[in-house]
N, C-alpha and C positions, 0 to 999 in steps of 0.2 A: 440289946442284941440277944438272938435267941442260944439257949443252952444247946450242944449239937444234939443232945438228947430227946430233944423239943424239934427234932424236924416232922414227925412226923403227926405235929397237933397244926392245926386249925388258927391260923393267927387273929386276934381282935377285928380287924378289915377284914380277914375271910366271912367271919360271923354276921359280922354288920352289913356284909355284903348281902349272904346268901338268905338273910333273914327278911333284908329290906326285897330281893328277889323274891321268897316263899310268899310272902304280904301280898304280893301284887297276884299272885297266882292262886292264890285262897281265896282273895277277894272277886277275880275272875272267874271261881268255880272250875279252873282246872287241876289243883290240888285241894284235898280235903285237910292234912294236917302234914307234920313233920314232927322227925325224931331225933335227938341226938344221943348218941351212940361215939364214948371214950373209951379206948380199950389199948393196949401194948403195943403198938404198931400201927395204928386205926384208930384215927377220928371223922365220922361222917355223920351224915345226916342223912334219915330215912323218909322218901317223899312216898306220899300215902293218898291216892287219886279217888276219887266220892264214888268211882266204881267199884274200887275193891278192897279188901282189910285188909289185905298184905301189902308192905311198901311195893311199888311200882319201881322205883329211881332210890338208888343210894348216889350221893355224892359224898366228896372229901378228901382226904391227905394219906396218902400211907407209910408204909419207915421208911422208905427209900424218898420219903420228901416231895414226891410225885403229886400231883392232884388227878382223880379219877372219878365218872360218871359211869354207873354201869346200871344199865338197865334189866333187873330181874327180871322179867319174861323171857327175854331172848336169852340173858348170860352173857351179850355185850357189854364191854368195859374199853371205854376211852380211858386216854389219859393226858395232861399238856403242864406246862411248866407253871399255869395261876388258877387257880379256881374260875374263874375267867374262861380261859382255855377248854377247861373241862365242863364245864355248863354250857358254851359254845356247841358242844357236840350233841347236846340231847336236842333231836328229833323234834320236840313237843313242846319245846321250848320258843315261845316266841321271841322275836328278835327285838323286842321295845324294851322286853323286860331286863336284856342284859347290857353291863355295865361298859362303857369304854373302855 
């Protein structure tokens, strides 16, 4: 069981999820690399497109335990109750690559 302190990290399945998800999108040359980024409030991952140096797509968890996809160009930020939920909502995201 997670500490309440621990709501707002990234669980072991989120990781494994969204890595086995990044894999398939690297390998398809729609994502160039990713980052991860641990901080006080704020665990995500920063998605980095072979267009451009700056992340394109943060995803991840924030303190209030939320999952959130926001896409830096616009300054769009979803949000949904699984990492799931929140990857669901990017745009660019094809639908093969996300999870049941």
């Amino acid at each position: 069981m997670r500490r309440p302190n621990e709501i707002d990290r990234l669980t072991n399945k989120d990781e494994r999820q969204f890595e086995s998800i990044a894999a398939d999108m690297i390998d398809a040359g729609l994502w160039d690399r990713i980052e991860r980024s641990s901080e006080t409030g704020l665990d995500s991952f920063a998605i980095h497109r072979p267009d451009s140096g700056d992340p394109a797509l943060s995803v991840g968890r924030c303190q209030n335990g939320r999952y959130f996809a926001m896409e830096h160009v616009t300054g769009a930020v979803r949000f949904g109750r699984t990492l799931s939920e929140a990857l669901a909502s990017i745009a660019h995201l094809p639908e093969a690559v996300l999870p049941n």
